[in-house]
Backbone as XML, in Angstrom:
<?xml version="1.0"?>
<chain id="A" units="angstrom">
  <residue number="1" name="UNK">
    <atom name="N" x="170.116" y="96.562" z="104.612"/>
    <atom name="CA" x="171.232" y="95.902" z="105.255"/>
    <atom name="C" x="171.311" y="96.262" z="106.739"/>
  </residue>
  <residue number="2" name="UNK">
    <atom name="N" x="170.411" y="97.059" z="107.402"/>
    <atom name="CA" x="170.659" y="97.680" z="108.409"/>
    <atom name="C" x="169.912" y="96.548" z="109.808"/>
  </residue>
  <residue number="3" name="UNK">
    <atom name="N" x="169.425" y="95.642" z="109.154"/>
    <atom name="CA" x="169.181" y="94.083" z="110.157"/>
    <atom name="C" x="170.074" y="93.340" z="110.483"/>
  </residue>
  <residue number="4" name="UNK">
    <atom name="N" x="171.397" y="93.832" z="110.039"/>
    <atom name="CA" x="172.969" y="92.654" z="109.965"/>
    <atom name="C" x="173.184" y="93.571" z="111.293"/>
  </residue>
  <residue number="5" name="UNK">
    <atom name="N" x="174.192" y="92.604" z="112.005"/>
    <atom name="CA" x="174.885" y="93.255" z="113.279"/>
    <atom name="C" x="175.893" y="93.414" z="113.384"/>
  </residue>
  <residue number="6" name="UNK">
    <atom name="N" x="176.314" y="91.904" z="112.665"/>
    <atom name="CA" x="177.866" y="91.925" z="112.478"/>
    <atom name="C" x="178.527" y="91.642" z="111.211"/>
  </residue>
  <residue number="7" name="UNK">
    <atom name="N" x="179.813" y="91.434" z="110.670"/>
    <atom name="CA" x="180.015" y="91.254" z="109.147"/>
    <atom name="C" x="181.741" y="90.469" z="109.047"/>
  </residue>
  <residue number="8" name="UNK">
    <atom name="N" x="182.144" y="89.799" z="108.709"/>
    <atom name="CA" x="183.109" y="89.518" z="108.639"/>
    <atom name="C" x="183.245" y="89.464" z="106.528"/>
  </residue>
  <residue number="9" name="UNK">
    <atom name="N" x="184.327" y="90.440" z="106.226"/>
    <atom name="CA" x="184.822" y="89.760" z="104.760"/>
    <atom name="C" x="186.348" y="88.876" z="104.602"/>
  </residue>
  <residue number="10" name="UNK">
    <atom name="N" x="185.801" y="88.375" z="103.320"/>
    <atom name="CA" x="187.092" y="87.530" z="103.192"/>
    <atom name="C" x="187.831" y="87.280" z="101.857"/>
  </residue>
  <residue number="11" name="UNK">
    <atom name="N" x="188.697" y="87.260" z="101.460"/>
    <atom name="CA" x="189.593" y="87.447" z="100.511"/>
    <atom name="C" x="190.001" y="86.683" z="100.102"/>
  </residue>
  <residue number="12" name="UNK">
    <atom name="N" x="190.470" y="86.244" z="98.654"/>
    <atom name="CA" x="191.007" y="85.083" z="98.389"/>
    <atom name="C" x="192.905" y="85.183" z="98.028"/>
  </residue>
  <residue number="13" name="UNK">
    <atom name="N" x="193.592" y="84.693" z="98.737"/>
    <atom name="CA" x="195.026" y="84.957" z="98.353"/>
    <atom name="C" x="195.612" y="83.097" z="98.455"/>
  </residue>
  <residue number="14" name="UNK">
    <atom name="N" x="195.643" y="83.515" z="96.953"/>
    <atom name="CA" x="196.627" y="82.306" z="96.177"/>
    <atom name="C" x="197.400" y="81.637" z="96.919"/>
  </residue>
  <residue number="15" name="UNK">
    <atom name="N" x="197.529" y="80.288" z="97.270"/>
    <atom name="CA" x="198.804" y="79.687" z="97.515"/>
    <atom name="C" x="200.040" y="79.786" z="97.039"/>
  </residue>
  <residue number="16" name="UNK">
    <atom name="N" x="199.502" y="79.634" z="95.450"/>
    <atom name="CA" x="200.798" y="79.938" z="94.838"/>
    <atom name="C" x="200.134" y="81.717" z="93.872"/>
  </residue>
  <residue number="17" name="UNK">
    <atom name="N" x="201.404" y="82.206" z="94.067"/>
    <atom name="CA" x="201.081" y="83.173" z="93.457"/>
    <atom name="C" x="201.498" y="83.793" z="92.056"/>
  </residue>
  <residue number="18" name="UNK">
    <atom name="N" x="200.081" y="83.807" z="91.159"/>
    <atom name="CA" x="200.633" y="84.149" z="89.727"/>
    <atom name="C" x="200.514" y="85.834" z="89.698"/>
  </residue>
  <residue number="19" name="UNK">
    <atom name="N" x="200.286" y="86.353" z="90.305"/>
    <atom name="CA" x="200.004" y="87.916" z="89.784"/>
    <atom name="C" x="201.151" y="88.417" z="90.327"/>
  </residue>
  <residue number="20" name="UNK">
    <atom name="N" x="201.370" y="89.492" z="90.131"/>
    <atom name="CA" x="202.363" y="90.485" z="91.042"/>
    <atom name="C" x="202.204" y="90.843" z="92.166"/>
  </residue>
  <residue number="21" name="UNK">
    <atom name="N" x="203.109" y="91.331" z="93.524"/>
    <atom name="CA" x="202.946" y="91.072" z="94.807"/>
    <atom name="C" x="202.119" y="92.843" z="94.572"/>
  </residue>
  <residue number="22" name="UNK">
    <atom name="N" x="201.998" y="93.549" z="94.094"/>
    <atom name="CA" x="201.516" y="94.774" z="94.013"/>
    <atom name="C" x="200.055" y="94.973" z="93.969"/>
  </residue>
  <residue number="23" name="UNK">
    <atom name="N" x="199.216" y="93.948" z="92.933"/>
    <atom name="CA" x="198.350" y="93.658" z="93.068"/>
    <atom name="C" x="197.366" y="93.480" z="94.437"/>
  </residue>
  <residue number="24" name="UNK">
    <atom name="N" x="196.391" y="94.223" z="94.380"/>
    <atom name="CA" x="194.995" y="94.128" z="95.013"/>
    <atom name="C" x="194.698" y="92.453" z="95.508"/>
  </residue>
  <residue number="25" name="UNK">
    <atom name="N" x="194.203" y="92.222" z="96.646"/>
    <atom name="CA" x="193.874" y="90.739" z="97.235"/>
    <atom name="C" x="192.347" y="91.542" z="96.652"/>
  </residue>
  <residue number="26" name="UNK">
    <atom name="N" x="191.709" y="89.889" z="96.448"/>
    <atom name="CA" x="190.413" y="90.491" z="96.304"/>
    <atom name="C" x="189.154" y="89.727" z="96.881"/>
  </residue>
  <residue number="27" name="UNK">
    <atom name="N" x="188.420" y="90.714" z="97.860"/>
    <atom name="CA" x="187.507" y="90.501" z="98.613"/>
    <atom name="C" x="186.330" y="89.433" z="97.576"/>
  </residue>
  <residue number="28" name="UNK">
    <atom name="N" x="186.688" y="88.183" z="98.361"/>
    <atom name="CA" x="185.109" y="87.130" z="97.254"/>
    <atom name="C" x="184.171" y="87.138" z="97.728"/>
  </residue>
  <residue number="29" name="UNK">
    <atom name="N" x="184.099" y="87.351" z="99.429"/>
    <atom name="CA" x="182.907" y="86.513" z="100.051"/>
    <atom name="C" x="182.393" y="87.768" z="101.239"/>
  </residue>
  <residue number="30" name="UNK">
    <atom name="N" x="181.501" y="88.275" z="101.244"/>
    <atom name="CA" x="181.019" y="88.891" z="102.603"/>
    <atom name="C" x="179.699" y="88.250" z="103.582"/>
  </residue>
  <residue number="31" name="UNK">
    <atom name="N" x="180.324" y="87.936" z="104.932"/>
    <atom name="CA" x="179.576" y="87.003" z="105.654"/>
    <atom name="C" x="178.972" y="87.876" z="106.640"/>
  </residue>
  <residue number="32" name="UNK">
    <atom name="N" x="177.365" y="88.180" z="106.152"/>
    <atom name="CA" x="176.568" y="88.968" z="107.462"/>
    <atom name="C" x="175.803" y="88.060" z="108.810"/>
  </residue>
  <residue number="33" name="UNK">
    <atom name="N" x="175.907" y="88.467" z="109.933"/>
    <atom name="CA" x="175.171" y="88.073" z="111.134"/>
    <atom name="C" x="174.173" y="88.740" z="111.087"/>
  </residue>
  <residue number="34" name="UNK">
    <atom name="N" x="173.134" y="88.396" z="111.489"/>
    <atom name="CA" x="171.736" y="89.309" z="111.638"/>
    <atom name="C" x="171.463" y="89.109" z="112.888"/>
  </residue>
  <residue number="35" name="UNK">
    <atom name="N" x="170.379" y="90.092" z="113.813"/>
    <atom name="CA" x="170.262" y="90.060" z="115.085"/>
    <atom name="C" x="169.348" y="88.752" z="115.094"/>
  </residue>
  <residue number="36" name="UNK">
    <atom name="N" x="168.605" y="87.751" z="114.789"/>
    <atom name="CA" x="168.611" y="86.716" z="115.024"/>
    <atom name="C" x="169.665" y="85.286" z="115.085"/>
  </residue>
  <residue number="37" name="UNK">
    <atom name="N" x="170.836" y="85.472" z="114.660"/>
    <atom name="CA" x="172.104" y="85.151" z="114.749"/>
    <atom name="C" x="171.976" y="84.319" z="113.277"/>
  </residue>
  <residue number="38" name="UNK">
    <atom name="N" x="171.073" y="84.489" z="112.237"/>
    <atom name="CA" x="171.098" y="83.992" z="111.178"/>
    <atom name="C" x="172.374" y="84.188" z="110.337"/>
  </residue>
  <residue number="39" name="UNK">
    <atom name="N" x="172.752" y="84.123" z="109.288"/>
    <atom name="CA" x="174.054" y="84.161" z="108.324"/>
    <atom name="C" x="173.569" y="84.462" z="107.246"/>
  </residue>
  <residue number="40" name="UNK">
    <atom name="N" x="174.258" y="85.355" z="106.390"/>
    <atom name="CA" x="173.896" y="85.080" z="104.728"/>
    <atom name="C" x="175.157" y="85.644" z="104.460"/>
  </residue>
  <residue number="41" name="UNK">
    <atom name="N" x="175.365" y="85.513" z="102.915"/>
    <atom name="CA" x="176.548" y="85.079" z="101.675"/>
    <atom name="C" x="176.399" y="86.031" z="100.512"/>
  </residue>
  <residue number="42" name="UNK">
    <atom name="N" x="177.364" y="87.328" z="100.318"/>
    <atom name="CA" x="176.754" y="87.934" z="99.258"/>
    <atom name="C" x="178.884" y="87.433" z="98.294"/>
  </residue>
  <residue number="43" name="UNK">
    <atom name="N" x="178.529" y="87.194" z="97.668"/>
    <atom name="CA" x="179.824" y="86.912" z="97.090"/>
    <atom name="C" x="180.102" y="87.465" z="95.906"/>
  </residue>
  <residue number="44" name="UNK">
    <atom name="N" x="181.020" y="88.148" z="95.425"/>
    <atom name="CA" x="181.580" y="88.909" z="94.378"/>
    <atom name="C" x="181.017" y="88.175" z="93.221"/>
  </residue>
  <residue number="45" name="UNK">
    <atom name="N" x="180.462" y="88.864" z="92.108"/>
    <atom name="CA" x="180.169" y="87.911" z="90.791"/>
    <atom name="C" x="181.076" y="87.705" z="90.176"/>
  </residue>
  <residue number="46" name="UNK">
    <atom name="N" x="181.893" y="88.033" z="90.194"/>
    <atom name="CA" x="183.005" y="87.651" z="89.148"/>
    <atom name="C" x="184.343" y="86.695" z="89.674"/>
  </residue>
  <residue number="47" name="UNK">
    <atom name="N" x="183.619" y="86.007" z="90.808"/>
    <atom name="CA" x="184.658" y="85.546" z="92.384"/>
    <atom name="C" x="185.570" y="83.840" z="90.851"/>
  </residue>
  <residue number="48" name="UNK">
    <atom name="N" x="184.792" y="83.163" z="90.362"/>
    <atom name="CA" x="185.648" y="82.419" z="89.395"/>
    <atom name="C" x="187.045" y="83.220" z="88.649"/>
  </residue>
  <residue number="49" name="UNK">
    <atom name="N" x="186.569" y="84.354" z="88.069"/>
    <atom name="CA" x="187.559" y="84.740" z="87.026"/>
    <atom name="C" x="189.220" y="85.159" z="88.524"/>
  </residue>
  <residue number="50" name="UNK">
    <atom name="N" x="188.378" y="85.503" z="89.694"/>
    <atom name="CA" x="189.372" y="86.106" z="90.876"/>
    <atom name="C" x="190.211" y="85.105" z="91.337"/>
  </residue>
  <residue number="51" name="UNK">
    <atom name="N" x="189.782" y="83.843" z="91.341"/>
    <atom name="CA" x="190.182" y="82.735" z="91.944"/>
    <atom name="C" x="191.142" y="81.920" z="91.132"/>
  </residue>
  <residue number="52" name="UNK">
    <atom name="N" x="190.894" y="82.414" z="89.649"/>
    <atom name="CA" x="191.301" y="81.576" z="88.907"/>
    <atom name="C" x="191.045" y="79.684" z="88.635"/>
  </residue>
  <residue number="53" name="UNK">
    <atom name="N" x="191.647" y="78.980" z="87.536"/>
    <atom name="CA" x="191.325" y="77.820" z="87.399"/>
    <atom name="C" x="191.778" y="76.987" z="88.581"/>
  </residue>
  <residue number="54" name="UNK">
    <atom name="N" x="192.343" y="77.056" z="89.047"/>
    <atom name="CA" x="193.385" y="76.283" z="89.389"/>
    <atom name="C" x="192.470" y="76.436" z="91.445"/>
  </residue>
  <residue number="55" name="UNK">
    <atom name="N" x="191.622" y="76.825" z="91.599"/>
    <atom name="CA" x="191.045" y="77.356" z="92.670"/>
    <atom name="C" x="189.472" y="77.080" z="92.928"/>
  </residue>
  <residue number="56" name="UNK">
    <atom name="N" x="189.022" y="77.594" z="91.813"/>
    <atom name="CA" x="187.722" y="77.145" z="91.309"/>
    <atom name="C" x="187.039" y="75.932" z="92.307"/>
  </residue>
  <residue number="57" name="UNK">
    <atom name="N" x="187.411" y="75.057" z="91.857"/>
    <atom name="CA" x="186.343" y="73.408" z="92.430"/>
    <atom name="C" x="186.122" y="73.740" z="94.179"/>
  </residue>
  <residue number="58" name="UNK">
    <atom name="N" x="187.808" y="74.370" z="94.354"/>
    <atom name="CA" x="187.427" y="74.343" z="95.697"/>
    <atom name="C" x="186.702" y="75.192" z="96.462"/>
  </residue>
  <residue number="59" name="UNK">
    <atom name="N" x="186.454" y="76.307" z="95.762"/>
    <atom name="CA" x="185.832" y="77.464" z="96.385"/>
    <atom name="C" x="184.251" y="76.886" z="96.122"/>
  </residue>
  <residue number="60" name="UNK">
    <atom name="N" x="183.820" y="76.455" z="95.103"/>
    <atom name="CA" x="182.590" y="75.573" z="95.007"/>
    <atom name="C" x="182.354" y="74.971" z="96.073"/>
  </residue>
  <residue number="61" name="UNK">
    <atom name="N" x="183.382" y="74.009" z="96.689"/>
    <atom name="CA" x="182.905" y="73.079" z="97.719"/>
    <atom name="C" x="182.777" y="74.009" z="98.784"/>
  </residue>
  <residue number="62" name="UNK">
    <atom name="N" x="183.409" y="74.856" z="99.060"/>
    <atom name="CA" x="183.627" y="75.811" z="100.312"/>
    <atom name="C" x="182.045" y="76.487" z="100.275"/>
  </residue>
  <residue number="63" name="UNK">
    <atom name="N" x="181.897" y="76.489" z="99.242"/>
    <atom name="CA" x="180.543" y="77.497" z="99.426"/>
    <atom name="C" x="179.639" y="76.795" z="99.709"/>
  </residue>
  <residue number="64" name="UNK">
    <atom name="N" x="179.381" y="75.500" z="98.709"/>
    <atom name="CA" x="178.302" y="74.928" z="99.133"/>
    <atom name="C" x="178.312" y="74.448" z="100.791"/>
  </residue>
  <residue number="65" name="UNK">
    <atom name="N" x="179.721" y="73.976" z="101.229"/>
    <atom name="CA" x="179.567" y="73.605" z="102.985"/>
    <atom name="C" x="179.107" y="74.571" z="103.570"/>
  </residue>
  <residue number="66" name="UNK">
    <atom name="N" x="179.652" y="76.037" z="103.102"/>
    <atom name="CA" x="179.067" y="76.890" z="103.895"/>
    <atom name="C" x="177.677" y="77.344" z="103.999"/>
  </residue>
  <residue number="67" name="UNK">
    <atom name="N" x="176.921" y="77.062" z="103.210"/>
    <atom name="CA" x="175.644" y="77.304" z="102.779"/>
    <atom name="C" x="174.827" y="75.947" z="103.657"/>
  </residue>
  <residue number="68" name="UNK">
    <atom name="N" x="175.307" y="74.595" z="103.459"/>
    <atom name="CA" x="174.889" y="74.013" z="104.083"/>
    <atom name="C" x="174.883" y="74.416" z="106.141"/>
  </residue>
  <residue number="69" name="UNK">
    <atom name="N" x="176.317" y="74.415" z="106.440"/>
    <atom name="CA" x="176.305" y="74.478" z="107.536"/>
    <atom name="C" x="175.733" y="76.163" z="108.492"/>
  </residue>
  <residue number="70" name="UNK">
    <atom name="N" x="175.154" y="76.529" z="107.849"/>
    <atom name="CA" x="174.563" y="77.615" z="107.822"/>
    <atom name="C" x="173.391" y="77.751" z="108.375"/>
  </residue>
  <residue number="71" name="UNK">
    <atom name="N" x="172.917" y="76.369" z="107.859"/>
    <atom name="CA" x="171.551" y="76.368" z="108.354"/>
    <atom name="C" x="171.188" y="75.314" z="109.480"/>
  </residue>
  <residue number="72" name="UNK">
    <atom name="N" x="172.481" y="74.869" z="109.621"/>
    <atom name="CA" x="172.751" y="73.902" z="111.106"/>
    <atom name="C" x="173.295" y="74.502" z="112.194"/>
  </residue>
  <residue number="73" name="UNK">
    <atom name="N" x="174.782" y="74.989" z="111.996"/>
    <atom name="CA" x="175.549" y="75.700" z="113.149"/>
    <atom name="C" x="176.019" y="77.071" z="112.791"/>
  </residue>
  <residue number="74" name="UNK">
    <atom name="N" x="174.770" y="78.203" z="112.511"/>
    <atom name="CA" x="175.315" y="79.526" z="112.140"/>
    <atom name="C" x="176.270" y="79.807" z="113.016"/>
  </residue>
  <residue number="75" name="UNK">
    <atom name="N" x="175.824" y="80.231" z="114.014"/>
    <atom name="CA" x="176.676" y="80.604" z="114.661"/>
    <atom name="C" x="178.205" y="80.374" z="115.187"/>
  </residue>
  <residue number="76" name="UNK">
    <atom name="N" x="178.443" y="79.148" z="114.986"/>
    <atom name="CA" x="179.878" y="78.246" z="114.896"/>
    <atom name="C" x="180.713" y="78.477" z="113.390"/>
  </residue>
  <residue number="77" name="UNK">
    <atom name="N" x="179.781" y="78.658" z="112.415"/>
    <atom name="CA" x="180.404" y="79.192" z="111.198"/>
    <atom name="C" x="181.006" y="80.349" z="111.373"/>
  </residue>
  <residue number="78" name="UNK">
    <atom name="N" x="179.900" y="80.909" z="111.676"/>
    <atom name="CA" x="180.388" y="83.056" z="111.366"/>
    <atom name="C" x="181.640" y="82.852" z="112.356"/>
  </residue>
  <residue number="79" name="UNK">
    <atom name="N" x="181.370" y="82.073" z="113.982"/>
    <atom name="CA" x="182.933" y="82.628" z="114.498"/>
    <atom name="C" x="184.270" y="81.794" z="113.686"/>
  </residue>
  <residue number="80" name="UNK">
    <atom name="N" x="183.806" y="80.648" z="112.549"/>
    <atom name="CA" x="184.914" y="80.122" z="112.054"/>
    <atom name="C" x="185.193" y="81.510" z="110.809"/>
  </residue>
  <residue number="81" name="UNK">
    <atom name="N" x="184.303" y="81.602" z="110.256"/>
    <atom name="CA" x="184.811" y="82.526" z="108.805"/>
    <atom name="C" x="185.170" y="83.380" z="109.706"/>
  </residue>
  <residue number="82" name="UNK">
    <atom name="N" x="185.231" y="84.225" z="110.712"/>
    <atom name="CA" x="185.467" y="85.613" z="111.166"/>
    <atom name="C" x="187.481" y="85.179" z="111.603"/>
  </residue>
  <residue number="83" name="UNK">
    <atom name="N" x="188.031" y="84.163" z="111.552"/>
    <atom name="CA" x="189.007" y="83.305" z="111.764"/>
    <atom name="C" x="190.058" y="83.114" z="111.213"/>
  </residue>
  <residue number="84" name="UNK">
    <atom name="N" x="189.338" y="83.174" z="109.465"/>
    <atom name="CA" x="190.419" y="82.113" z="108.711"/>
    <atom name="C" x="191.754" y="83.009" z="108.589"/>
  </residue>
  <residue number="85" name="UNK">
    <atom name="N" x="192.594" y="81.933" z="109.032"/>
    <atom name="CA" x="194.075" y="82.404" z="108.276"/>
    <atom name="C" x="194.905" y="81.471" z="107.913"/>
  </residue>
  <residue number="86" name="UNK">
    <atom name="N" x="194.580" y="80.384" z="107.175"/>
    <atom name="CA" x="195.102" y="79.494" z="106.408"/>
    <atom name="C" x="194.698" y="79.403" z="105.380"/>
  </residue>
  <residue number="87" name="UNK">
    <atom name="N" x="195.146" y="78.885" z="104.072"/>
    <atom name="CA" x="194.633" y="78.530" z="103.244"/>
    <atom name="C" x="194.381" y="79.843" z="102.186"/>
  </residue>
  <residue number="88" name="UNK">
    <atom name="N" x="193.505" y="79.683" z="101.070"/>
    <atom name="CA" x="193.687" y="80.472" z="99.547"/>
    <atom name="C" x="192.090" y="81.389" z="100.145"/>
  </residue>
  <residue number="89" name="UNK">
    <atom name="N" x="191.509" y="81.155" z="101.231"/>
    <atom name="CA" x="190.456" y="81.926" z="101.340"/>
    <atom name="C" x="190.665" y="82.693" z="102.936"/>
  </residue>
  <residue number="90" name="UNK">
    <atom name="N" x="190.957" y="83.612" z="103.359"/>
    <atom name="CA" x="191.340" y="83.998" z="104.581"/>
    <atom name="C" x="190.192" y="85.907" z="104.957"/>
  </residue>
  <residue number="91" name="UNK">
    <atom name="N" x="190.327" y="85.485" z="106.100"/>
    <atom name="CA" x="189.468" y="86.561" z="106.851"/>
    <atom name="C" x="190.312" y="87.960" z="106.679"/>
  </residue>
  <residue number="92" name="UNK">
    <atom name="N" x="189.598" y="88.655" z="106.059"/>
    <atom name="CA" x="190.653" y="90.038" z="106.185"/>
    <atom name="C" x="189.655" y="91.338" z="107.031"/>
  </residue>
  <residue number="93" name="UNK">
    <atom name="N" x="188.445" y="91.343" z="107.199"/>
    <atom name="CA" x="187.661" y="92.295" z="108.129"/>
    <atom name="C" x="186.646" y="92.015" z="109.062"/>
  </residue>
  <residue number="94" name="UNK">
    <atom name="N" x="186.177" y="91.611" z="110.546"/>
    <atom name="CA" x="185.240" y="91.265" z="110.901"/>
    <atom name="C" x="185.059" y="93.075" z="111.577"/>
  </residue>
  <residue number="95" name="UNK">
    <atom name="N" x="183.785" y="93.157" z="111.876"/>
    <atom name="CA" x="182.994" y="94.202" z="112.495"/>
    <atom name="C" x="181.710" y="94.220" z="112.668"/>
  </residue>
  <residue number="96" name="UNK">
    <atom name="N" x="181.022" y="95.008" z="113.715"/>
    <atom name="CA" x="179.772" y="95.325" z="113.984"/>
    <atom name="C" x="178.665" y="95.794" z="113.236"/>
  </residue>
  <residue number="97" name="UNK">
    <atom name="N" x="179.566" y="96.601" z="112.112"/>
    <atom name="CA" x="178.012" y="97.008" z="111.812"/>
    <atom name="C" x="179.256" y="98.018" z="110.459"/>
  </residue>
  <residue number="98" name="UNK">
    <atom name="N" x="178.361" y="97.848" z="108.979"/>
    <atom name="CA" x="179.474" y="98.782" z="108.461"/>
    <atom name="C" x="178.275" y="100.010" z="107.403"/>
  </residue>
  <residue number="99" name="UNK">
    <atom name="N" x="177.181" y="100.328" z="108.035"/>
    <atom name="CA" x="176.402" y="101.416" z="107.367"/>
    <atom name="C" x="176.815" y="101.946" z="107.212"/>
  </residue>
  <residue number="100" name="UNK">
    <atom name="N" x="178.053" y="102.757" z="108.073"/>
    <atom name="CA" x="178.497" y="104.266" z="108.129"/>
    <atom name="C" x="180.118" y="103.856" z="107.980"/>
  </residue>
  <residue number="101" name="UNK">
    <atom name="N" x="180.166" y="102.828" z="107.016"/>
    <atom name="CA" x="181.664" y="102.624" z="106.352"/>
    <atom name="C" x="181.429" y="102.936" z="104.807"/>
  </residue>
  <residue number="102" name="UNK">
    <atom name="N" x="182.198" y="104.017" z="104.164"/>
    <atom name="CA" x="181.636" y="104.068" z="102.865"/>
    <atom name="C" x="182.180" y="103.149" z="101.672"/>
  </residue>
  <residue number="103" name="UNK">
    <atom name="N" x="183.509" y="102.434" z="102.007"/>
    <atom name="CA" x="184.674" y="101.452" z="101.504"/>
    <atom name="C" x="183.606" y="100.358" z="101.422"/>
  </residue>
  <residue number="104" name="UNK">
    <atom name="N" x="183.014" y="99.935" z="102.484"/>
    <atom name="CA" x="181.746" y="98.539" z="103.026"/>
    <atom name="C" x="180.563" y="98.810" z="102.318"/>
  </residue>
  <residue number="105" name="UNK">
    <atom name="N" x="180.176" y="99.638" z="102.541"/>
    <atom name="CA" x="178.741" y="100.596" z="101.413"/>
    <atom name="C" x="179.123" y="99.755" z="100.126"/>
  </residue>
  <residue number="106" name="UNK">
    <atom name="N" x="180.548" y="100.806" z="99.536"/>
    <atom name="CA" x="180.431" y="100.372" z="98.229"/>
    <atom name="C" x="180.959" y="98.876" z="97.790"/>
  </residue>
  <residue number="107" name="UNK">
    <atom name="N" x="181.636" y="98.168" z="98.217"/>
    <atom name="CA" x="181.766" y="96.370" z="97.877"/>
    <atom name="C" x="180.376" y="96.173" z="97.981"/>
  </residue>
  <residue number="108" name="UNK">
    <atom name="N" x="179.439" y="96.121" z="99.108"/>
    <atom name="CA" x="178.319" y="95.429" z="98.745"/>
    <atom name="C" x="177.493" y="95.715" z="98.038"/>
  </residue>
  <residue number="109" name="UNK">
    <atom name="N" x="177.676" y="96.988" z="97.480"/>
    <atom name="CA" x="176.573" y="97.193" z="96.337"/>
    <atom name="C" x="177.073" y="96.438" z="95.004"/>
  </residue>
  <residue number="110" name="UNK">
    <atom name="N" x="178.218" y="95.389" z="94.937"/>
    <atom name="CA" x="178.644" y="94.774" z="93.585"/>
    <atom name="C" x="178.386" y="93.260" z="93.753"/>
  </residue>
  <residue number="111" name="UNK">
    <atom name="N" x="178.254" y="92.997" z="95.175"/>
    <atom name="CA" x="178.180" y="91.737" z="95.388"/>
    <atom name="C" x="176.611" y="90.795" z="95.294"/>
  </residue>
  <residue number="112" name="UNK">
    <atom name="N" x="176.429" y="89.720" z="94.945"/>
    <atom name="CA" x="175.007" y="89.000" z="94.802"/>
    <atom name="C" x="175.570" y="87.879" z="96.167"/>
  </residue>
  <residue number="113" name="UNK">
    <atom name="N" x="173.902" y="87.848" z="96.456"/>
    <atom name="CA" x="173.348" y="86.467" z="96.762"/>
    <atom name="C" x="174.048" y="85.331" z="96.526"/>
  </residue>
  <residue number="114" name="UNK">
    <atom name="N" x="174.616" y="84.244" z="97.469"/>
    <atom name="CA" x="175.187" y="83.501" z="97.225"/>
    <atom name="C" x="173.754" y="81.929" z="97.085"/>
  </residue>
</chain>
């Protein structure tokens, strides 16, 4: 992981909300920059059961645009995901570099390949 430069994660918080306000937001999506300004997608495996039904289709479409536009306007993506604050999928960490974060260490060792 030590070819990424930069990293933005992102979280999914409900529009409407069924859980308790106590409850954990939970990180779905981590978006790496690499020093060629490339992008990649490691996303929580279990990001359906997080999202719930009612969320689902759309996070599908979200991914696949993002996957598409990825390989057109990386760089216009990463500064949009590094951004979001609308909506059931929102930006909660961008940074430089998180080797020597041990919180960052351990999420990505659970997350796959999008």
């Amino acid at each position: 992981m030590s070819r990424y430069t930069q990293f933005c994660t992102l979280e999914y918080r409900p529009l409407v909300r069924t859980v308790s306000l106590t409850d954990p937001m939970k990180v779905v999506l981590l978006v790496l920059r690499d020093e060629e300004g490339e992008i990649s997608f490691l996303v929580h495996p279990e990001w359906r059961r997080i999202v719930g039904n009612r969320d689902v289709e759309y996070f599908e479409s979200l991914f696949q645009d993002f996957l598409i536009r990825a390989k057109v306007q990386p760089e216009l993506l990463f500064k949009h995901l590094c951004g979001l604050c609308v909506g059931p999928l929102v930006t909660k960490e961008v940074g430089q570099s998180f080797v020597d974060d041990p919180l960052l260490g351990e999420l990505t060792s659970g997350l796959i390949k999008l």
